[in-house]
C-alpha positions in Angstrom: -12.0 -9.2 11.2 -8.9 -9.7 13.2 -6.7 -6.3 13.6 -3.8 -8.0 11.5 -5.9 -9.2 8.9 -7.5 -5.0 8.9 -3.9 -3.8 8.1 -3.5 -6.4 6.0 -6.2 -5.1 4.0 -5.7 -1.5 4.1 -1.8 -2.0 3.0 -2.8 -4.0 -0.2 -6.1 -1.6 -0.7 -3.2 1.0 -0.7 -1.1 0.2 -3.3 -4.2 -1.0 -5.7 -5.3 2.9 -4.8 -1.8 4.0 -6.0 -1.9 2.1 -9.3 -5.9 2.9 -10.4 -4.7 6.7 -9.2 -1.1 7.2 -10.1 0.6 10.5 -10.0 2.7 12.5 -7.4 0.8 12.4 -4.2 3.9 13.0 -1.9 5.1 10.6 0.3 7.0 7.3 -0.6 5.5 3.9 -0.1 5.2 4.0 3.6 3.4 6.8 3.6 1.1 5.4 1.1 0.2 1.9 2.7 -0.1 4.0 5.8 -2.8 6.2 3.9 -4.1 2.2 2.6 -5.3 1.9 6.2 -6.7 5.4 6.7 -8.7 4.7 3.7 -9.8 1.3 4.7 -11.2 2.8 8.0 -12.4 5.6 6.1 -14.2 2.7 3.3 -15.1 0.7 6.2 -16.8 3.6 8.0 -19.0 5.2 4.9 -19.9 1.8 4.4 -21.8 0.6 7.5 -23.0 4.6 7.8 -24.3 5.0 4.2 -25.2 1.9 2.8 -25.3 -0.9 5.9 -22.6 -2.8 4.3 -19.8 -3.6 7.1 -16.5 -5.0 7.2 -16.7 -8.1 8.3 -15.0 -10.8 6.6 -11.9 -10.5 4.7 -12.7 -12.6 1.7 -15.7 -10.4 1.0 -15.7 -8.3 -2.5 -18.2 -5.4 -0.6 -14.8 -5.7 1.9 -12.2 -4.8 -0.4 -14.3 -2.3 -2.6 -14.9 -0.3 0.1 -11.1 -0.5 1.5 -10.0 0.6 -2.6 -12.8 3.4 -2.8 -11.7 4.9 0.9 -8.0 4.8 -0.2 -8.5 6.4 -3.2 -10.8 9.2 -1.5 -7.6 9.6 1.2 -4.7 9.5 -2.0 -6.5 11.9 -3.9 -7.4 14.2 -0.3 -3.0 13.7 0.6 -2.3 14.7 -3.1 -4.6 17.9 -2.7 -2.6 18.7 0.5 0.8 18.0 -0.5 0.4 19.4 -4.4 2.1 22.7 -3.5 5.2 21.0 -1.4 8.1 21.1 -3.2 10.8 17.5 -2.8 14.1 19.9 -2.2 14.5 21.7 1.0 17.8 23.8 0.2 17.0 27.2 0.2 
């Protein structure tokens, strides 16, 4: 799979993510498409080290499952991290 086509896929496995696991993770929706592709590589990698499925092609369902199920382990890690930030700054 072509590098374009790898962010392409971890930017729409990213928003799925977001709506299967809504709630306030931090971040707007930069920061989660950026966590998409973390989770995609993330997907990507505990799938050819745990069960010898790889990324490969785009069109592949095994593809995007792992790409959702890594995005969804990285939203709910970020929303872990970020649940005691607070949005205003002003002290």
């Amino acid at each position: 799979m072509s590098f374009l086509a790898f962010l392409i896929l971890g930017l729409i496995a990213g928003a799925i993510a977001k709506l299967i696991l809504p709630g306030n993770q931090g971040g707007g929706w930069f920061v989660t498409l950026l966590l998409g592709v973390v989770g995609a590589l993330l997907g990507g990698w505990i799938g050819s080290a745990l069960l010898g499925i790889g990324m490969g092609e785009f069109w592949n369902i095994w593809t995007w499952l792992l790409a959702i199920g890594g995005s969804i382990i990285v939203l709910l890690i970020w929303g872990l991290i970020t649940r005691g930030r607070s949005k205003s700054t002003t002290a």
